[in-house]
C-alpha positions as CSV (number, residue, x, y, z in Angstrom):
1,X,0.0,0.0,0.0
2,X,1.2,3.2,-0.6
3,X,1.0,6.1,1.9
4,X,-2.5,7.6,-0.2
5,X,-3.8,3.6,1.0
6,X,-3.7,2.5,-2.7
7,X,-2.2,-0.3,-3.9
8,X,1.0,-1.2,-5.0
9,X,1.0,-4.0,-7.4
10,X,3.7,-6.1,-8.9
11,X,4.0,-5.1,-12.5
12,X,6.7,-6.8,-14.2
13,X,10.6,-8.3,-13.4
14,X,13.7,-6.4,-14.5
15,X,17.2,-7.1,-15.1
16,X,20.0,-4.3,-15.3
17,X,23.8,-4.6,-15.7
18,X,26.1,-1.8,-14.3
19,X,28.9,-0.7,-15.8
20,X,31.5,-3.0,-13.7
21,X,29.5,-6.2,-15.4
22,X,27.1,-7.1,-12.8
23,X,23.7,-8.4,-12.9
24,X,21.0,-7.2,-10.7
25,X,17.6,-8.4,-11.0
26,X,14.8,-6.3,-9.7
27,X,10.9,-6.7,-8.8
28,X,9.0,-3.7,-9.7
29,X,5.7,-2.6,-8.0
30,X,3.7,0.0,-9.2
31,X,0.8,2.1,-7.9
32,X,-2.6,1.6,-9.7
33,X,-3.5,5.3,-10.1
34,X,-1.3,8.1,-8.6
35,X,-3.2,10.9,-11.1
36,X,-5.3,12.4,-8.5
37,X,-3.2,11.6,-5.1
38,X,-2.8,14.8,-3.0
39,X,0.8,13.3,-1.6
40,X,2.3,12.4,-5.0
41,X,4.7,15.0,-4.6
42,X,6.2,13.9,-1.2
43,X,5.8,10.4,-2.2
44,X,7.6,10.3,-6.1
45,X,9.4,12.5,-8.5
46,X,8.1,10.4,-11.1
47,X,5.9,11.7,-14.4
48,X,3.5,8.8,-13.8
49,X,2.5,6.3,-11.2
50,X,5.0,5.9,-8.1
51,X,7.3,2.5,-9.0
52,X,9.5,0.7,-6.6
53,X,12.2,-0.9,-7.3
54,X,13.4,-4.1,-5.2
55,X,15.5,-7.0,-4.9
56,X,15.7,-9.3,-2.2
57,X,19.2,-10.4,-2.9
58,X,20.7,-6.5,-1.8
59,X,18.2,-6.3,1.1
60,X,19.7,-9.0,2.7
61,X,23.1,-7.6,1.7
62,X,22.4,-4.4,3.4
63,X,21.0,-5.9,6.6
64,X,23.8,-8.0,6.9
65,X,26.8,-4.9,6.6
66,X,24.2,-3.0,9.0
67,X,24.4,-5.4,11.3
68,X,28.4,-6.2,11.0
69,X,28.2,-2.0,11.4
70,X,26.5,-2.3,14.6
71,X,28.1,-4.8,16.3
C-alpha cells in the first residue's frame, strides 16, 4: 500500500547490468493510479505512477553490513 492507501501492485521483473559487469535483477511494483493523489509529490518524483524498485538479494546484503556496522 502506498502512503495515499492505494495499492502497489507487482508489474513486471527487471534485469540491469552496471557498468562494472554485474547483474542485478529487480521486482517492480507500481501504484494503480497516482493521477489524483494529493501526496504524489512527497511520495515520487516520477511523471506517472509511483514505481518501486526491489531485490531481495541486496536487502539481505544491506541488513547484513548493517548489522556487522552495529556490532
Amino acid at each position: 500500500m502506498c502512503p495515499n492507501n492505494r495499492k502497489v501492485l507487482f508489474k513486471r521483473y527487471s534485469t540491469r547490468t552496471d557498468k562494472n559487469g554485474f547483474t542485478r535483477e529487480f521486482k517492480i511494483y507500481e501504484c494503480e493510479d497516482c493521477s489524483d493523489c494529493p501526496l504524489k509529490s512527497r511520495c515520487s518524483k516520477a511523471a506517472g505512477n509511483r514505481q518501486v524498485h526491489y531485490n531481495p538479494i541486496y536487502e539481505e546484503l544491506k541488513t547484513k553490513a548493517k548489522v556487522n556496522l552495529w556490532s
